[in-house]
Structures are given as structure tokens and as C-alpha cells.
N, C-alpha and C positions, 0 to 999 in steps of 0.2 A: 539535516536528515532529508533523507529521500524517498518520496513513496508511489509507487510503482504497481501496478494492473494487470491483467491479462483476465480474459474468460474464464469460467470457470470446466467450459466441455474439454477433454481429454485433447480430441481429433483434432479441435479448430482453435488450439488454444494461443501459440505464434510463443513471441517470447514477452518477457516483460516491459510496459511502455512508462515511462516519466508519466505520474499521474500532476496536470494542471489546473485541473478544476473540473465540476463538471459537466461543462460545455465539450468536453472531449470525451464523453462516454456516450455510446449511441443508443445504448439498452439501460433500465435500470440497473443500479448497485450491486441487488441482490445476485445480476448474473457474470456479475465481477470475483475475482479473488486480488486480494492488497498485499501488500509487503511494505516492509519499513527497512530501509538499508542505511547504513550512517551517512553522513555530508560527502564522506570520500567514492564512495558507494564500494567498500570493501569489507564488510562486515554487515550480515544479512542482523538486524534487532529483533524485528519477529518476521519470520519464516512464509507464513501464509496465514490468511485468515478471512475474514471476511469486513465491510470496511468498518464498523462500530467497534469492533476487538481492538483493530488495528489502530482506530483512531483514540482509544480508551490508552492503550500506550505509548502512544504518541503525547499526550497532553502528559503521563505520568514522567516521563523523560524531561518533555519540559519544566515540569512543575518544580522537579529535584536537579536540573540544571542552573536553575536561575536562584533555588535557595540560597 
């Protein structure tokens, strides 16, 4: 799974970046918006959110992957 970033302002918002950690975000979290996309990155998991939602189904995917 791949999970992916951009701003959350309209105007300055770019496209979405490979998220690697957070040595790569220059603002806090909260001025982020996340996405979850599969390993192939053609199939969007969750759409947009904010990154605790996103990380919340993130862990849920693994947890029923690995059952």
C-alpha cells in the first residue's frame, strides 16, 4: 500500500507526493490531506482524509490481511 500527501489549500495544493516519513513534510499533519492507494497504485482505498482516519485504515487492512 501506498500512501500519498498534498496540502490541504485549494490554490497551492500540486499533485499528490509518495508519503516517506515525516522528515518530508515541512508544516504540520494537520495542514496535510492523505490517501491510501493499493501497492500497484491503481485502486484509490481511501479517497482523502486526514492522516489518523487514513492511518486507522491502514492498520485495519493489515490486520485482516495477515489473518
Amino acid at each position: 500500500m501506498v500512501l500519498q500527501y498534498k496540502l490541504k489549500s485549494s490554490k497551492k495544493a500540486g499533485k499528490w507526493k509518495d508519503y516517506k516519513g515525516k522528515f518530508t513534510l515541512k508544516l504540520p499533519v494537520a495542514k496535510y490531506d492523505f490517501r491510501l492507494l493499493s501497492s500497484n497504485k491503481k485502486k484509490i482505498l481511501v479517497p482523502s482524509g486526514n492522516y489518523k482516519k487514513v492511518l486507522k485504515r491502514f492498520r485495519q487492512i493489515e490486520f485482516f490481511k495477515r489473518r
